[in-house]
VOGU-3710 file (C-alpha; in Angstrom, 3 decimals, decimal comma):
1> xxxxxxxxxx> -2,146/-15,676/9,281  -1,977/-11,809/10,282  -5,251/-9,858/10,977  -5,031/-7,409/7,927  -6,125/-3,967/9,096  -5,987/-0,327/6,241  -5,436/2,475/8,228  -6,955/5,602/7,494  -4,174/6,660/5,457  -4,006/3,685/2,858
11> xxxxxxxxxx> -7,752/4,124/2,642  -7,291/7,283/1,833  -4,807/6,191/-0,745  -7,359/3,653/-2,248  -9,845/6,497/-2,922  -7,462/8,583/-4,715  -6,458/5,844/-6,455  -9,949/4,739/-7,167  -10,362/8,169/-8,193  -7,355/8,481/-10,215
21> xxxxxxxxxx> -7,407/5,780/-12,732  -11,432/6,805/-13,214  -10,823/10,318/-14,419  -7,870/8,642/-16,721  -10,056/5,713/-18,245  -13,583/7,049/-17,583  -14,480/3,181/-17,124  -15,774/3,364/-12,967  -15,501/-0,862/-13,616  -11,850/-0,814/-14,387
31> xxxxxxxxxx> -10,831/1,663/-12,086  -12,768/-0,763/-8,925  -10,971/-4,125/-10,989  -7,405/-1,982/-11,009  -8,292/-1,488/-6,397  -9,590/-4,488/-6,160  -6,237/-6,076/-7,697  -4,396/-3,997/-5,268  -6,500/-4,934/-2,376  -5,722/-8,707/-3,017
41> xxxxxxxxxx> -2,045/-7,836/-3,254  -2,353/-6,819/0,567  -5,029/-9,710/1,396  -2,340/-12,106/-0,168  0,951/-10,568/1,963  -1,085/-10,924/5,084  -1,638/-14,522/4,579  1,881/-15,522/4,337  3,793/-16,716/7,251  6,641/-14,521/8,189
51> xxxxxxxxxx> 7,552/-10,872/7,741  7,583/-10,426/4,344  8,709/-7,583/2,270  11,771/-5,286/1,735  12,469/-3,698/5,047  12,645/0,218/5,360  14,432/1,582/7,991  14,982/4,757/6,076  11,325/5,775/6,264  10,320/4,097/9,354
61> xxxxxxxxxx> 11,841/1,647/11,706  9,010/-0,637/11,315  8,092/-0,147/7,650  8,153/-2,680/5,219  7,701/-2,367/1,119  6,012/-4,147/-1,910  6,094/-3,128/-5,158  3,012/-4,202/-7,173  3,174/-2,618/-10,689  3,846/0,941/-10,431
71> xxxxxxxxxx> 2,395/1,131/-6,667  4,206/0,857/-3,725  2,442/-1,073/-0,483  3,681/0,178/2,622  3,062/-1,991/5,580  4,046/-3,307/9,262  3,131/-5,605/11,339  1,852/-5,091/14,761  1,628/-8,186/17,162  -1,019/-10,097/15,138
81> xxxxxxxxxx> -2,032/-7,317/12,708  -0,697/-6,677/9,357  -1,046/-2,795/8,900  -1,402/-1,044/5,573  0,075/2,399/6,005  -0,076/3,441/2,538  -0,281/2,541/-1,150  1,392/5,111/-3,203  2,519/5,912/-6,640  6,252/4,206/-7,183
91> xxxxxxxxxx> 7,033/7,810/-9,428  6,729/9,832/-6,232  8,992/11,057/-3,990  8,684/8,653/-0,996  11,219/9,902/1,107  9,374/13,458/1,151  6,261/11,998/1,877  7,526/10,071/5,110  9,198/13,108/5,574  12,317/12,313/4,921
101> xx> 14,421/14,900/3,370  17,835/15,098/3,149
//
């Protein structure tokens, strides 16, 4: 089993989320249930043997994608770490965010 690791940048991306689906529900329980959900979604990839995930090479050479609802779960994995990069938004435009722009 990888070591999972968040880096900065998907903990950033919990807090907005976090903060997000507060301000849209106004329930604080439901919007820590919605990370929480999320969270396991990355504990649960990390456990499994293998590189899992869609590959993409487009973004990064080393990135790797989940979709999980209407989030995306950006990851790698580093020797014996499974990294987190980011958690974003599926509706976004992912490509300008790696900063890929054709």
């Amino acid at each position: 089993m990888a070591r999972l690791r968040y880096l900065d940048s998907a903990r950033a991306d919990f807090l907005s989320i976090l903060d997000y689906v507060y301000r849209e529900s106004g329930d604080v329980a439901l919007a820590r249930q919605f990370l929480e959900k999320l969270r396991g979604h990355c504990r649960h990839l990390a456990s499994l043997p293998g590189h899992m995930g869609r590959p993409r090479p487009e973004l990064r050479p080393d990135v790797r994608s989940v979709a999980v609802g209407s989030y995306v779960i950006f990851f790698r994995y580093v020797g014996d770490d499974f990294q987190v990069i980011n958690v974003l938004e599926g509706h976004r435009d992912i490509d300008a965010y790696f900063g890929k722009t054709e």
